[in-house]
C-alpha positions in Angstrom: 0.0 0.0 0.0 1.8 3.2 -1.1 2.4 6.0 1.9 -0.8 8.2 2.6 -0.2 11.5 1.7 -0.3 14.7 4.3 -3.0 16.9 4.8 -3.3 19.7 7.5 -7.0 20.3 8.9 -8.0 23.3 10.9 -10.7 23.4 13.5 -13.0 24.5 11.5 -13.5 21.2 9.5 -13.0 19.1 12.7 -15.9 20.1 14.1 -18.1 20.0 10.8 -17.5 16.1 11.9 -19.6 16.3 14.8 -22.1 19.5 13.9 -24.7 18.0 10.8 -25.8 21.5 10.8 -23.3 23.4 9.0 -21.8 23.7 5.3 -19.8 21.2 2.9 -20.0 18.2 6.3 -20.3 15.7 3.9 -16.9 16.7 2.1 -15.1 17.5 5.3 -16.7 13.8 6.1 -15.6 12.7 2.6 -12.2 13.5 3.9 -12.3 12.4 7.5 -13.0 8.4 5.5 -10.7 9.0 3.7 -8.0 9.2 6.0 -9.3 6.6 9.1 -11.1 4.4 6.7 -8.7 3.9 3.6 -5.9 5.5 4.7 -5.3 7.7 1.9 -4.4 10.6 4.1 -2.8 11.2 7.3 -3.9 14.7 8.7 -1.7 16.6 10.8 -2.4 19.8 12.2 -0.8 22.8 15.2 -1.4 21.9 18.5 -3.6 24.9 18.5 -6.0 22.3 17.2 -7.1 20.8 20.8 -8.2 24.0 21.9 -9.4 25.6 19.0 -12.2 22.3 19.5 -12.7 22.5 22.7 -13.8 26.0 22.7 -16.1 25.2 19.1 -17.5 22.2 21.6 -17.8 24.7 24.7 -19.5 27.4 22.4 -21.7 25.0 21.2 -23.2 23.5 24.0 -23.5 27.0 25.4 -25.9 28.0 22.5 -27.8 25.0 22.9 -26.7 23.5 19.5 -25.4 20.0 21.7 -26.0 19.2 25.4 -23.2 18.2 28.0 -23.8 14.6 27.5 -23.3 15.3 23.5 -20.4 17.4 23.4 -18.4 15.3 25.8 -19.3 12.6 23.3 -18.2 14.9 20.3 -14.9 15.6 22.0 -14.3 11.4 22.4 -15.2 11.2 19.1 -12.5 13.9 18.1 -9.9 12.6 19.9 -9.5 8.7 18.9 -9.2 10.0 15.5 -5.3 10.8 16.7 -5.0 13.8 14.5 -1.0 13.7 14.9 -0.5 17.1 16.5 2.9 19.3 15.7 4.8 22.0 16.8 5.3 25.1 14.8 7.8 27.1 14.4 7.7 30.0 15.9 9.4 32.4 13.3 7.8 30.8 10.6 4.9 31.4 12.2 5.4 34.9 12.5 6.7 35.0 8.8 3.2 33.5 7.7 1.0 35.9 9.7 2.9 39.1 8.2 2.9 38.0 4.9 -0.6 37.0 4.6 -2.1 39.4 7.0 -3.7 36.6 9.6 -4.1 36.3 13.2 -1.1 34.1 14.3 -4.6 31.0 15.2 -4.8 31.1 11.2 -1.1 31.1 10.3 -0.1 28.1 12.3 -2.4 25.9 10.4 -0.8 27.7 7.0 2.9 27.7 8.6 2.3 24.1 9.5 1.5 23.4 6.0 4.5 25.3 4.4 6.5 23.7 6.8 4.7 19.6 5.6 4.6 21.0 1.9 1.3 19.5 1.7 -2.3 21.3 1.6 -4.4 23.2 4.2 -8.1 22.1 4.3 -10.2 24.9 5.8 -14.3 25.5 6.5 -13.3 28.4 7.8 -14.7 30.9 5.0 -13.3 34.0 6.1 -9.8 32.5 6.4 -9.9 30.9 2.7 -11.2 34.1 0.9 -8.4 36.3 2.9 -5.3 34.0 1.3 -7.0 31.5 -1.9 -5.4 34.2 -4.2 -1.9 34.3 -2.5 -1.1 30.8 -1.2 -2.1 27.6 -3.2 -1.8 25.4 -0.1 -4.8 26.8 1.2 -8.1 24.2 -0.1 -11.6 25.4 0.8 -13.4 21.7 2.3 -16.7 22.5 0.0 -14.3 21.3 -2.8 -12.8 17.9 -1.4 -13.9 15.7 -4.1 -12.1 12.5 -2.0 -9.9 9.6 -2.9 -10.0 7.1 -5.5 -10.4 3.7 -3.3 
């Protein structure tokens, strides 16, 4: 079986794994297969990751969207997918947020994915629209067409 590729996931399309409710879950699901079910990819993302979650699971359950007993679930769920987590580094992180003009949350996920040399797959609209013109690493979830089995 030939090596799965790399893919960095941000928060953002985590959590569209446990929220039904929100845009492109069944490509961000798409994706999730296709990295625990036929091993196609291996995602990696910042450390920032855990509690970028956490507070998208907290924030949900405080507007009612899951209840306690559901978002601890959600969070179990999260975690035995073993997202490998990584450090950043910190200058390139810096280097990242200048030259793209993001908060240093956003550029760890891009640094991270300069850094792997693979692609950044974001729900995060906001985030995509500010750098799809100036970094090509950077892969909007509503257009994860999946793996070939």
């Amino acid at each position: 079986m030939p090596e799965p590729g790399l893919a960095v996931v941000d928060a953002s399309v985590v959590l569209k794994w446990q929220f039904d409710d929100e845009d492109c879950v069944s490509q961000a699901t798409a994706l999730r297969d296709d990295c625990y079910m036929r091993g196609a990819i291996k995602m990696i993302a910042p450390q920032l990751l855990v509690y970028e979650v956490v507070n998208g699971i907290v924030m949900a359950g405080r507007r009612k969207r899951l209840t306690l007993d559901k978002a601890t679930a959600a969070m179990g769920n999260i975690l035995t997918l073993a997202i490998e987590l990584k450090e950043v580094d910190p200058l390139l992180l810096m280097d990242v947020a200048l030259k793209y003009n993001l908060a240093a949350y956003d550029a760890a996920y891009l640094a991270l994915a300069e850094a792997q040399e693979c692609d950044l797959w974001t729900g995060d609209r906001t985030f995509y629209q500010t750098v799809k013109g100036e970094s090509s690493r950077v892969k909007w979830i509503g257009d994860y067409a999946g793996k070939e089995p």
